[in-house]
NUROMAR-971877 format. One record per residue (C-alpha): residue number from 1; residue in three letters; y, x, z. Coordinates in nm, 2 decimals. Layout:
# residues N
+-----+-----+--------+--------+--------+
!   n ! res !     yy !     xx !     zz !
+-----+-----+--------+--------+--------+
! NUM ! ALA !      Y !      X !      Z !
...
+-----+-----+--------+--------+--------+
***
This chain:
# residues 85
+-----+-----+--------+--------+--------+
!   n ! res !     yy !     xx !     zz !
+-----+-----+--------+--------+--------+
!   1 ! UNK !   0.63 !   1.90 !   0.48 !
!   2 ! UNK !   0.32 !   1.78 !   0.66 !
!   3 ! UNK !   0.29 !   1.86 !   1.03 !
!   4 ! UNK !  -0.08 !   1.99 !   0.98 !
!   5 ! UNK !   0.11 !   2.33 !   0.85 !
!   6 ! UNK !   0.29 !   2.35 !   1.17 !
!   7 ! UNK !  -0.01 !   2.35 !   1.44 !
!   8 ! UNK !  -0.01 !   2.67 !   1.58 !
!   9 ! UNK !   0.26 !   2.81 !   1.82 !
!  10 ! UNK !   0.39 !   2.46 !   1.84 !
!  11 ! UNK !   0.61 !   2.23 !   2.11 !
!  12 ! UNK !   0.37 !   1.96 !   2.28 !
!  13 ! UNK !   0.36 !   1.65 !   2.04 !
!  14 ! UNK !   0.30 !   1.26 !   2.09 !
!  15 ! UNK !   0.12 !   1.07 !   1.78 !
!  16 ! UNK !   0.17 !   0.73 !   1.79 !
!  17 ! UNK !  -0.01 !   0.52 !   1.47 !
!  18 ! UNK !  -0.10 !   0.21 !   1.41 !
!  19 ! UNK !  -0.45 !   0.11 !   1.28 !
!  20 ! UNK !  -0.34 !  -0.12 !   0.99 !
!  21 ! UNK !  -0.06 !   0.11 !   0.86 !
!  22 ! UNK !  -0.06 !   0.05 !   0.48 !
!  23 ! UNK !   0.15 !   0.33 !   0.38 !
!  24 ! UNK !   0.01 !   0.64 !   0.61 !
!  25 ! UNK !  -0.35 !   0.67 !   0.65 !
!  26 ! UNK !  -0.42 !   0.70 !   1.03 !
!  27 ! UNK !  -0.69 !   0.97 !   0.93 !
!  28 ! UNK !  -0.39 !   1.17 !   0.88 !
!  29 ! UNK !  -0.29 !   1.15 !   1.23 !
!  30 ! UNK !  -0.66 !   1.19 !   1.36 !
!  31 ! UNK !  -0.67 !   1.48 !   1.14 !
!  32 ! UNK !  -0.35 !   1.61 !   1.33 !
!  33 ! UNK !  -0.50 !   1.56 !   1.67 !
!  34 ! UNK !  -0.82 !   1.70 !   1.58 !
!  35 ! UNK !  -0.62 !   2.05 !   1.46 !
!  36 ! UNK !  -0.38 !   2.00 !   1.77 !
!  37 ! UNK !  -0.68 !   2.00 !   2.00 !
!  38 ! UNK !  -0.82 !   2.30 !   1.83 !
!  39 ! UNK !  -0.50 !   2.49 !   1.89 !
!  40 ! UNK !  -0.53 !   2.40 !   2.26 !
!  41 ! UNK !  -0.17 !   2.24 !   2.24 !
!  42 ! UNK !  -0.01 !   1.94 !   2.44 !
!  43 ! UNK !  -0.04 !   1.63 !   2.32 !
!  44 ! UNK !  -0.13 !   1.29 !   2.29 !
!  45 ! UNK !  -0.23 !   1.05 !   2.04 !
!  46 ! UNK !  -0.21 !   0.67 !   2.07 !
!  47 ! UNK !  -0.35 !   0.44 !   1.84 !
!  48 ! UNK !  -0.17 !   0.10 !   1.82 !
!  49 ! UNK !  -0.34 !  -0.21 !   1.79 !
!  50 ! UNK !  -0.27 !  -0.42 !   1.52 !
!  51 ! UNK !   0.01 !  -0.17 !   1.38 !
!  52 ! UNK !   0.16 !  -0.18 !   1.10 !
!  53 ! UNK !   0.43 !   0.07 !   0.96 !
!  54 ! UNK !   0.68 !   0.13 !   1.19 !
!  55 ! UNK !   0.56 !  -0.16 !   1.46 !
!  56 ! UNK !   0.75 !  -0.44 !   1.30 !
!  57 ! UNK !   0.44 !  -0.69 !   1.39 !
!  58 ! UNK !   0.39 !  -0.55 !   1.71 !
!  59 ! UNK !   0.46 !  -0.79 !   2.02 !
!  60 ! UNK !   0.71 !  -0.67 !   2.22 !
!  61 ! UNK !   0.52 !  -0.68 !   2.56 !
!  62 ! UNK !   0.27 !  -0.41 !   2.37 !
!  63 ! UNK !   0.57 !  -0.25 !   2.25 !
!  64 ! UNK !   0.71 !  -0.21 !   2.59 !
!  65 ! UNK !   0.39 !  -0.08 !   2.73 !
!  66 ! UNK !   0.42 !   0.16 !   2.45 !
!  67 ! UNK !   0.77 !   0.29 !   2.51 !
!  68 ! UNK !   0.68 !   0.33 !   2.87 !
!  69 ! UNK !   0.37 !   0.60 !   2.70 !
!  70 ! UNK !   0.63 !   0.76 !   2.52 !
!  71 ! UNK !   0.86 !   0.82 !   2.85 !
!  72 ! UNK !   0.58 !   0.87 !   3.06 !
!  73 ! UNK !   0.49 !   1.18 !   2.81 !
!  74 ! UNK !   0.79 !   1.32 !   2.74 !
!  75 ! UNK !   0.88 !   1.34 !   3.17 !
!  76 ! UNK !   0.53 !   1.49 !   3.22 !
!  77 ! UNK !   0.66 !   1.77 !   2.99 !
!  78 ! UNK !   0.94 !   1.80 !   3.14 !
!  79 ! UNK !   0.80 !   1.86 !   3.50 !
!  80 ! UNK !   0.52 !   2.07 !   3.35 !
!  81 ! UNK !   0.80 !   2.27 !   3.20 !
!  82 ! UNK !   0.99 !   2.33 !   3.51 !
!  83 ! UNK !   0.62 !   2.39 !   3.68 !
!  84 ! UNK !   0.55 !   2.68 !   3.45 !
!  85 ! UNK !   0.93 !   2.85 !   3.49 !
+-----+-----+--------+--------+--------+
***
């Protein structure tokens, strides 16, 4: 079930992966970005410093600044939704 079969016709995505995750290969996720671009959809893709799987390392000040990224996209979606209707 990889997301890279599921690029076209697709909901605007956030991609959020750290650069010293052990168990998924960021190159996945630039891979996703690259095909997302290609198929013209929303998104954005965030590369966490020092990230390991699931952020466990990741100080919470950086973690805060990256839940505030997450909001911030999903409420520009939101408004960009009720824009467009």
């Amino acid at each position: 079930m990889s997301p890279l079969n599921y690029t076209q016709n697709t909901v605007p995505t956030l991609i959020l992966h750290g650069n010293k995750d052990k168990i998924a290969p960021i190159r996945h996720s630039k891979r996703l970005n690259k095909m997302l671009k290609k198929q013209k959809t929303t998104h954005q893709f965030i590369v966490v410093k020092k990230g390991n799987h699931g952020f466990s390392t990741t100080e919470k000040a950086y973690q805060d600044e990256l839940n505030d990224a997450m909001v911030d996209f999903i409420l520009s979606q939101e408004k960009a939704n009720f824009i467009n209707n």
